[in-house]
VOBA-1610 file (N, C-alpha, C; in pm, whole numbers, padded with zeros to 5 digits, always signed):
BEGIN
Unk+15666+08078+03077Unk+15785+08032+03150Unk+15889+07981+03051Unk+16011+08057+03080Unk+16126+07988+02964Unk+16144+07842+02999Unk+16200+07751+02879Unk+16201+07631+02883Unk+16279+07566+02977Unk+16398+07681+02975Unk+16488+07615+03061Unk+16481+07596+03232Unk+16353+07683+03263Unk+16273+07701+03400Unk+16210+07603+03414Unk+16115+07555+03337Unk+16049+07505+03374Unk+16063+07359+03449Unk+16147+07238+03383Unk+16193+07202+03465Unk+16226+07200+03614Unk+16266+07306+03647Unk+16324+07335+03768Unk+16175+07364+03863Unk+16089+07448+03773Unk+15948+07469+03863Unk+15888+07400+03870Unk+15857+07236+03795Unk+15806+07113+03793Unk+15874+07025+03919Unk+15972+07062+03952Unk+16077+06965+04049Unk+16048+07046+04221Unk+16035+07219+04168Unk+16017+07276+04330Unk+15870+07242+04355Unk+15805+07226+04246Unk+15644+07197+04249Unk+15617+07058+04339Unk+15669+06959+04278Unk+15702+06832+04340Unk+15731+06831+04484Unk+15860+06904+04539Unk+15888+06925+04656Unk+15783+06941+04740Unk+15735+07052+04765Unk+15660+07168+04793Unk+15520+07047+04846Unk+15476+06982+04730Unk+15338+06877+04736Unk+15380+06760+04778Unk+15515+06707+04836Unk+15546+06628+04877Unk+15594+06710+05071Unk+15637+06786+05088Unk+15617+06849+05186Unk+15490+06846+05231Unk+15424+06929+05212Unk+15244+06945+05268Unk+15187+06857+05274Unk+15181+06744+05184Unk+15151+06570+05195Unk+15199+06518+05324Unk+15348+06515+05288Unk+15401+06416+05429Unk+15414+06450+05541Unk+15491+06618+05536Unk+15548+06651+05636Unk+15492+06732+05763Unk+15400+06822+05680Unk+15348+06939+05709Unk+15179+06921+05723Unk+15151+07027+05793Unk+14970+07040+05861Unk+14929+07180+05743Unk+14829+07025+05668Unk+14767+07135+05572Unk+14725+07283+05590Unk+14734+07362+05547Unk+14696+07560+05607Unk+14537+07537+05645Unk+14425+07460+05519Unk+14335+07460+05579Unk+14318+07457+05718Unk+14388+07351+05750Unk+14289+07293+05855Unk+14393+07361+05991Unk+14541+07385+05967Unk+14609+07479+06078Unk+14505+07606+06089Unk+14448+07648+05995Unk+14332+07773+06023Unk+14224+07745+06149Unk+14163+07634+06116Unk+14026+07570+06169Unk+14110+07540+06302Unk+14227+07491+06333Unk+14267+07437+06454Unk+14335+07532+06521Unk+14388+07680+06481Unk+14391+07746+06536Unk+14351+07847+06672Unk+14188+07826+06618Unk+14070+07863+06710Unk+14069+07766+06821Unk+14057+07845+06922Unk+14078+07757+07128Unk+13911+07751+07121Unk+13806+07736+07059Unk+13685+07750+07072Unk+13668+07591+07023Unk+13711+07574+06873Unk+13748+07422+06800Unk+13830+07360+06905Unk+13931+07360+06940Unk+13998+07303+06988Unk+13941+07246+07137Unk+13899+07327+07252Unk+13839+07323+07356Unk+13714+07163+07339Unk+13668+07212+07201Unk+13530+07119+07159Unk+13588+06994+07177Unk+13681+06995+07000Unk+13747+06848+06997Unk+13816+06776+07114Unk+13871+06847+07175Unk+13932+06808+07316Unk+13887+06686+07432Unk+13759+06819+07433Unk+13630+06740+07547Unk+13586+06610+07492Unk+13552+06625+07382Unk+13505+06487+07301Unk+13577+06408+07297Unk+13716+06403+07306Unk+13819+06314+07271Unk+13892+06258+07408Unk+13795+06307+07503Unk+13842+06237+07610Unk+13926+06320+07754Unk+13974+06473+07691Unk+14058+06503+07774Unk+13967+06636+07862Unk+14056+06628+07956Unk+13956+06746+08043Unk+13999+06878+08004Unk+13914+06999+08041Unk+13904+07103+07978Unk+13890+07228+08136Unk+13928+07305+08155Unk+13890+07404+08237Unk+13757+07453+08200Unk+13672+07520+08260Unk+13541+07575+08280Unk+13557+07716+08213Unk+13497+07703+08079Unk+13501+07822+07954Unk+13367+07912+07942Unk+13409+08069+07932Unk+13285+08105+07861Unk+13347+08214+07778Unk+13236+08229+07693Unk+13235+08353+07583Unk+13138+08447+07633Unk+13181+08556+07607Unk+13026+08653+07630Unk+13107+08802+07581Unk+13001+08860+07514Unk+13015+09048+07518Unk+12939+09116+07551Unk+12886+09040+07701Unk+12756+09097+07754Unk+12808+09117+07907Unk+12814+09280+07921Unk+12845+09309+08099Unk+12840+09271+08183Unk+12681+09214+08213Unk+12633+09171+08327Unk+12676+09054+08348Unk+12686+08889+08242Unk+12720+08796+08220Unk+12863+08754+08242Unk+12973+08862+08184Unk+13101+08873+08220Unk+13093+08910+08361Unk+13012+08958+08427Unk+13087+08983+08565Unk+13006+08908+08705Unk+12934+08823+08589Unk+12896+08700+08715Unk+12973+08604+08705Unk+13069+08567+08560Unk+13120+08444+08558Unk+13246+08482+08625Unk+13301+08639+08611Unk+13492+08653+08661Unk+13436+08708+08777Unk+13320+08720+08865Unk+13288+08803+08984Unk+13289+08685+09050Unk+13265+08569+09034Unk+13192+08467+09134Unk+13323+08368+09150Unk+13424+08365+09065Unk+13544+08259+09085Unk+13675+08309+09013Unk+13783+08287+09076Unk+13905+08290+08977Unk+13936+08277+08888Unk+13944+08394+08773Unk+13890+08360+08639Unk+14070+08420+08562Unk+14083+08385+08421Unk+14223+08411+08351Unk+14119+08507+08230Unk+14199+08565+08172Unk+14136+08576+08014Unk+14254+08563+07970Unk+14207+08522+07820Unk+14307+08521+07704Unk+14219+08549+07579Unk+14360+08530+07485Unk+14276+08520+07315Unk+14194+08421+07263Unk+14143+08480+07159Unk+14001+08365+07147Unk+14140+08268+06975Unk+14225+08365+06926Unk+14297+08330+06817Unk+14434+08367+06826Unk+14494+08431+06768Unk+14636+08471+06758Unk+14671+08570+06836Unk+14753+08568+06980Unk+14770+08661+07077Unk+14885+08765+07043Unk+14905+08760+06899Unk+15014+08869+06862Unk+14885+08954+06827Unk+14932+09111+06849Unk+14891+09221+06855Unk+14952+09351+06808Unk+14904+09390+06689Unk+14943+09504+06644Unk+14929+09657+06678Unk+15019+09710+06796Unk+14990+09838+06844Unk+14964+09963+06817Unk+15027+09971+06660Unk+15029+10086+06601Unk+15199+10124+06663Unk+15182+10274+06686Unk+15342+10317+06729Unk+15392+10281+06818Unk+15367+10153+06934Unk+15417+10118+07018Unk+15462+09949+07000Unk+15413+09919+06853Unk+15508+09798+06824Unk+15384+09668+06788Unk+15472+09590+06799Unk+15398+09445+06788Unk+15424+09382+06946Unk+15343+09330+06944Unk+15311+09255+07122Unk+15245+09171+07163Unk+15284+09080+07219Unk+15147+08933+07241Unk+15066+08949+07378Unk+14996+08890+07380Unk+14849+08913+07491Unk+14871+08813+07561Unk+14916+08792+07671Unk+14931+08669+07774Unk+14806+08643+07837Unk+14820+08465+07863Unk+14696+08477+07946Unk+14687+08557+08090Unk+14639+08579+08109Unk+14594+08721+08246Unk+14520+08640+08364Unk+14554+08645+08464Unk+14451+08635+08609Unk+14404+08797+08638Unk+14235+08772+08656Unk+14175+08871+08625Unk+14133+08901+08780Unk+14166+09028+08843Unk+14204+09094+08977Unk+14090+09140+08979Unk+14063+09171+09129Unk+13874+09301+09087Unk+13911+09415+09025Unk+14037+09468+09023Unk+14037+09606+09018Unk+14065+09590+08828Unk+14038+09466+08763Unk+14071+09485+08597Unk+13886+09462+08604Unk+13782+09431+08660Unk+13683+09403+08643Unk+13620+09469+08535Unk+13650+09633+08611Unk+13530+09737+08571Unk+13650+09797+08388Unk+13708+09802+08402Unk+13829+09827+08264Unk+13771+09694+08171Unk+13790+09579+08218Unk+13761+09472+08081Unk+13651+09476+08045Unk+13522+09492+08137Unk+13372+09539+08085Unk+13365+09605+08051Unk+13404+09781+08056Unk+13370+09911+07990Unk+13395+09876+07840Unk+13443+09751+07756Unk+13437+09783+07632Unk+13442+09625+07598Unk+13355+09574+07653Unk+13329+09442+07674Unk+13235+09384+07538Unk+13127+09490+07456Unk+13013+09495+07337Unk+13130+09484+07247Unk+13199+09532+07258Unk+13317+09559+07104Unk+13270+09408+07066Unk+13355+09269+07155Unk+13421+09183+07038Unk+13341+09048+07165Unk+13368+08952+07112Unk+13374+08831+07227Unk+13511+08819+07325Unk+13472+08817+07401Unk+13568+08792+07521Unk+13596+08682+07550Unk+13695+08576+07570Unk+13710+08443+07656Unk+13748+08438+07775Unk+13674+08381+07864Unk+13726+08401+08018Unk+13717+08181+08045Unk+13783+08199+08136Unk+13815+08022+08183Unk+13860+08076+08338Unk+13781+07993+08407Unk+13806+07971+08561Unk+13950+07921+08569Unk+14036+07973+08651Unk+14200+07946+08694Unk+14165+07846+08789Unk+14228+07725+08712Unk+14277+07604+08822Unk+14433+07635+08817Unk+14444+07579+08981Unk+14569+07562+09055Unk+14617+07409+08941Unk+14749+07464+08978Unk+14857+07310+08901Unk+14960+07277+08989Unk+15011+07184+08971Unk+15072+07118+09018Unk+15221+07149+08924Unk+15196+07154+08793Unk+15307+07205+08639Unk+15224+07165+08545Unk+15363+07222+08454Unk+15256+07220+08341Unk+15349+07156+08237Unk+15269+07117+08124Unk+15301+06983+08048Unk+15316+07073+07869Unk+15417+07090+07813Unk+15466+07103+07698Unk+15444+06974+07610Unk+15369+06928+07555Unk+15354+06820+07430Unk+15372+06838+07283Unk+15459+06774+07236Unk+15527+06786+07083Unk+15437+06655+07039Unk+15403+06675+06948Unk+15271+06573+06858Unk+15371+06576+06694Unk+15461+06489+06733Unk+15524+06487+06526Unk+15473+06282+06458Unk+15339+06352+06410Unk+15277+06177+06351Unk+15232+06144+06497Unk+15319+06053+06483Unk+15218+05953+06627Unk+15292+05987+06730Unk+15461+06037+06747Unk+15536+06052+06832Unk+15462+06147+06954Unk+15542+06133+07032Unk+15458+06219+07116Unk+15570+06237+07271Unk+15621+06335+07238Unk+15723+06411+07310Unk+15673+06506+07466Unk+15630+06438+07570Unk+15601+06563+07719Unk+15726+06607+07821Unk+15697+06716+07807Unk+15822+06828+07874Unk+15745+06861+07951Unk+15795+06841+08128Unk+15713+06893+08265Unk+15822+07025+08256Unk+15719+07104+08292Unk+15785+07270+08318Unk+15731+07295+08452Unk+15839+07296+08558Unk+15778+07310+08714Unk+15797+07477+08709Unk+15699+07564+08631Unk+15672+07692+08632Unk+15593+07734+08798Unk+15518+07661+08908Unk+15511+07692+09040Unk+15591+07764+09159Unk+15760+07692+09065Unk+15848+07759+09164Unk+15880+07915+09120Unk+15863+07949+09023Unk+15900+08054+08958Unk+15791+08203+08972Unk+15755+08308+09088Unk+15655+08364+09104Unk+15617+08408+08981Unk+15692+08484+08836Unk+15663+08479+08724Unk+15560+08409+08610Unk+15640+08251+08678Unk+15562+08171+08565Unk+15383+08126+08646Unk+15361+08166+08786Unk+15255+08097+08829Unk+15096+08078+08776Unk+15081+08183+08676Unk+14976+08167+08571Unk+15025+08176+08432Unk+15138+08213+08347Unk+15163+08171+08283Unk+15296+08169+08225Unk+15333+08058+08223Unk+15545+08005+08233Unk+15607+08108+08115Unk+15496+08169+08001Unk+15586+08259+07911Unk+15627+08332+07966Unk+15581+08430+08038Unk+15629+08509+08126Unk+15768+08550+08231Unk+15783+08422+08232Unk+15950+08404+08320Unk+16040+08409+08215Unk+16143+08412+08274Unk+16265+08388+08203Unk+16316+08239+08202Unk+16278+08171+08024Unk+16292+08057+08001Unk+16367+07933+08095Unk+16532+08030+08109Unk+16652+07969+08176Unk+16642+07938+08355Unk+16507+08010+08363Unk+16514+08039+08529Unk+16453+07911+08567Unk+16378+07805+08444Unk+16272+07682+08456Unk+16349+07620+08454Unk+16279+07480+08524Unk+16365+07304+08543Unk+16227+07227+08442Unk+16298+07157+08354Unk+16237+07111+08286Unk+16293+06933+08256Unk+16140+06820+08236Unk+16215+06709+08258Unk+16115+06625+08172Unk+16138+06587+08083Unk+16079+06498+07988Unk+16013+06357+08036Unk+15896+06369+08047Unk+15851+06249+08103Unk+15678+06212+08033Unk+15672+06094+08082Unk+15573+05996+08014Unk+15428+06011+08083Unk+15360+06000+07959Unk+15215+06100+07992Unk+15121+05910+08020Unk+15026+05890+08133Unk+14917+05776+08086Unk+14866+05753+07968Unk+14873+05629+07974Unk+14799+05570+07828Unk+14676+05646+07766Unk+14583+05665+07833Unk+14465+05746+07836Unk+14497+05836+07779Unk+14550+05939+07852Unk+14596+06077+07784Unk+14668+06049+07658Unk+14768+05939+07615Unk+14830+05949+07525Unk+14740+05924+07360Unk+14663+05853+07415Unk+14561+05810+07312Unk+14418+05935+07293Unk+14381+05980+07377Unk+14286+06106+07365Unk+14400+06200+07289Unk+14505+06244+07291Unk+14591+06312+07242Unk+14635+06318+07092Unk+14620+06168+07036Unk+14650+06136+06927Unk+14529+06144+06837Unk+14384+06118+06946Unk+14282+06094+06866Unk+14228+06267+06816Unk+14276+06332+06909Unk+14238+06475+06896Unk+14333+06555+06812Unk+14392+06519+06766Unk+14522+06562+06638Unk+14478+06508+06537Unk+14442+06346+06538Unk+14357+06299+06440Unk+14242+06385+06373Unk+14159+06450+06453Unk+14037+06453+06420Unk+14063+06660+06392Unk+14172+06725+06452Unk+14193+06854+06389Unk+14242+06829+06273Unk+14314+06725+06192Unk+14360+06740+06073Unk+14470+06786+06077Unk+14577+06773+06181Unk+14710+06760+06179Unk+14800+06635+06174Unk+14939+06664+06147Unk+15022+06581+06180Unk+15192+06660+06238Unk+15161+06735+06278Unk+15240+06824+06395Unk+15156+06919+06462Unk+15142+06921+06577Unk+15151+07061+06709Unk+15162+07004+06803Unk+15177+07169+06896Unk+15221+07168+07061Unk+15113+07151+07154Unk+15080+07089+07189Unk+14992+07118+07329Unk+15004+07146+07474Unk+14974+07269+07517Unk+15018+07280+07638Unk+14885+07197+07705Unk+14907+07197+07852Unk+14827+07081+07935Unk+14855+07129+08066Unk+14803+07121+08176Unk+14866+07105+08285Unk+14814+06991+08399Unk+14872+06953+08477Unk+14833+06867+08599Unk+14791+06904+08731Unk+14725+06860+08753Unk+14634+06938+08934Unk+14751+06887+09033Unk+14684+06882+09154Unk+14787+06821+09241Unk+14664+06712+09316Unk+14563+06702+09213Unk+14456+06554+09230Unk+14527+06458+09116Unk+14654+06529+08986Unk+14682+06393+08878Unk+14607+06437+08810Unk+14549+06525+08776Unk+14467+06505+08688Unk+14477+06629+08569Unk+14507+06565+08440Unk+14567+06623+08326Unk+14468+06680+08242Unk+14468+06838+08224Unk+14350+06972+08181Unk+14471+06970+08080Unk+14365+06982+07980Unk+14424+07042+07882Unk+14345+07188+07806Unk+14448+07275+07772Unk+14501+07423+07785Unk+14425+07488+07687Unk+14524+07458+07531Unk+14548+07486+07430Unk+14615+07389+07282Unk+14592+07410+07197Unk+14699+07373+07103Unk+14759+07457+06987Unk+14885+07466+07035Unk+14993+07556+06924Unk+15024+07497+06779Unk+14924+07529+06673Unk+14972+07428+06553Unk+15094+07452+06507Unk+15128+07594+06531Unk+15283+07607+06493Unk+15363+07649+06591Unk+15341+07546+06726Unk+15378+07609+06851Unk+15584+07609+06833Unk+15622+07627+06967Unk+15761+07671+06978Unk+15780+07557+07069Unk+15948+07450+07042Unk+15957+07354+07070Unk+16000+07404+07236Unk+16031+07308+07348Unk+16112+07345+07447Unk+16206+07214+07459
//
């Protein structure tokens, strides 16, 4: 490195390790917290409720758990999807109909599957986690036939959205479960029953603000 660089790469070096220190969620552990399998775990433990989860790449097993109750699937990791000639594309969570039954099993051995029983909501809860702050955005996605299983789906502008204050309980299971993924920023989506009672979803370590 010429002399006169170096300097300058000692100072972006500095930056950079003062970023990831203070600001930013180490890559390790955004990896490890990525996974809805980790996350689901730490969750439960930490106090907050969880919808009714399974894994399986076994036929018979998949179609007692989405045969017997209202079931969603989604990704087990990153729901962007590489199509080949038809593009890049993300995988929404899905309410799973009888007539996707026999299609999601016929190739069900490939990989693990995640399926979660669909609870009804009341809305659903956008949470910004920056340090201890802790930012909840109600998204009344119910009124919207689009958003009724999942609010990406609508058109952003078509939602009423209203910033409001989550129970102590939840606020503290929330913090302790960010604690214990090894962050100090993400999103958590969440939603509320129409018993009050706050399920939590997912967490976006590099989610998208609203």
């Amino acid at each position: 490195l010429a002399p006169q660089l170096l300097d300058v790469g000692i100072s972006y070096a500095l930056i950079i390790s003062l970023i990831i220190s203070k600001c930013c969620t180490y890559l390790l552990n955004w990896g490890w917290a990525d996974n809805k399998i980790n996350q689901l775990l730490v969750a439960r433990n930490c106090g907050l409720s969880i919808p009714v989860s399974f894994i399986t790449n076994i036929d018979s097993k998949a179609r007692d758990f989405i045969g017997s109750k209202s079931s969603i699937f989604k990704t087990l990791k990153f729901p962007i999807v590489d199509f080949g000639n038809k593009g890049v594309g993300m995988i929404n969570t899905s309410l799973i109909e009888r007539s996707m039954i026999d299609p999601i099993c016929a190739n069900i051995s490939i990989t693990a599957n995640f399926f979660q029983k669909y609870v009804d909501k009341l809305y659903e809860l956008r949470i910004h986690v920056i340090g201890t702050d802790i930012i909840a955005v109600k998204i009344e996605s119910q009124e919207n036939s689009e958003a009724i299983v999942d609010w990406r789906l609508a058109d952003f502008n078509d939602l009423d959205y209203e910033e409001v204050d989550l129970p102590d309980v939840v606020r503290k299971s929330i913090l302790k479960f960010m604690s214990i993924m090894g962050l100090n920023f993400g999103i958590l989506d969440m939603i509320v029953t129409k018993d009050q009672e706050y399920i939590f979803l997912e967490l976006n370590p590099n989610g998208n603000w609203v």
